[in-house]
BABA-328800 format. One record per residue (C-alpha): residue in three letters; residue number from 1; x negated, y negated, z negated. Coordinates in nm, 4 decimals. Last residue first. Example, Ala and Ser with C-alpha at 12.3 -4.5 7.8 and 13.67 -1.06 7.14 Angstrom:
# BABA-328800
Ser:2:-1.3670:0.1060:-0.7140
Ala:1:-1.2300:0.4500:-0.7800
END
This chain:
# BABA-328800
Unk:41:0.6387:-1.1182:-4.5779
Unk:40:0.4011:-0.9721:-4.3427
Unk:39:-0.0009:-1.1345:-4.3013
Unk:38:-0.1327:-0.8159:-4.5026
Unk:37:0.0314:-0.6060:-4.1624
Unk:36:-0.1407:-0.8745:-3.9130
Unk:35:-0.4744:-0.8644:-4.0934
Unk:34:-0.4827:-0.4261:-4.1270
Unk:33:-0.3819:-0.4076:-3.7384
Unk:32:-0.6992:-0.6833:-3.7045
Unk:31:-0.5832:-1.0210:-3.6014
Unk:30:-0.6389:-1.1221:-3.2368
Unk:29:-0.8918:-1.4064:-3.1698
Unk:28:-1.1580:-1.2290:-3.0241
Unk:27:-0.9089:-1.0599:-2.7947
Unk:26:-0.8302:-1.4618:-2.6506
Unk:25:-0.4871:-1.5333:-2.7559
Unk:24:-0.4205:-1.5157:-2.4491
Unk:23:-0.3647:-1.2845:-2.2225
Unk:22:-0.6132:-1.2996:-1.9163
Unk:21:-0.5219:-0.9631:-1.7154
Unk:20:-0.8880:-0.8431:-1.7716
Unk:19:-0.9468:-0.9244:-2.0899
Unk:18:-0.6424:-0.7060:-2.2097
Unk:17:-0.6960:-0.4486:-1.9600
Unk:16:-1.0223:-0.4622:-2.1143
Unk:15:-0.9328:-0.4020:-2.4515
Unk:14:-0.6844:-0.1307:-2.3792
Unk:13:-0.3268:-0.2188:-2.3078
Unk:12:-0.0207:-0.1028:-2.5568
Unk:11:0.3275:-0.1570:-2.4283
Unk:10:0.6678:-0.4086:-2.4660
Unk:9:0.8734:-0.3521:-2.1789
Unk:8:0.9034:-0.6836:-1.9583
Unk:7:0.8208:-0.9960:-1.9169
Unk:6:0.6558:-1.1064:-2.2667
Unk:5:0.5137:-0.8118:-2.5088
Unk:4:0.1259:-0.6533:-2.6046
Unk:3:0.0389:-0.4275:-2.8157
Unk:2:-0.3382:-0.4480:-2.8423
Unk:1:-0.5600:-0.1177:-2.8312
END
């Protein structure tokens, strides 16, 4: 799952909604839930 923000209400998309709608960064790319929560000040 990615959480995922912009236009609208902030949600969580599977992986391949993900893909499939063309966000970027690519999925590959994301940080793991345990990278982006080390990453916090």
């Amino acid at each position: 799952m990615v959480y995922v923000w912009g236009s609208g209400s902030p949600t969580y998309v599977t992986e391949a909604v993900y893909r499939a709608k063309g966000y970027l960064p690519a999925f590959e790319d994301l940080p793991t839930e345990d990278e982006y929560d080390a990453a916090k000040p």
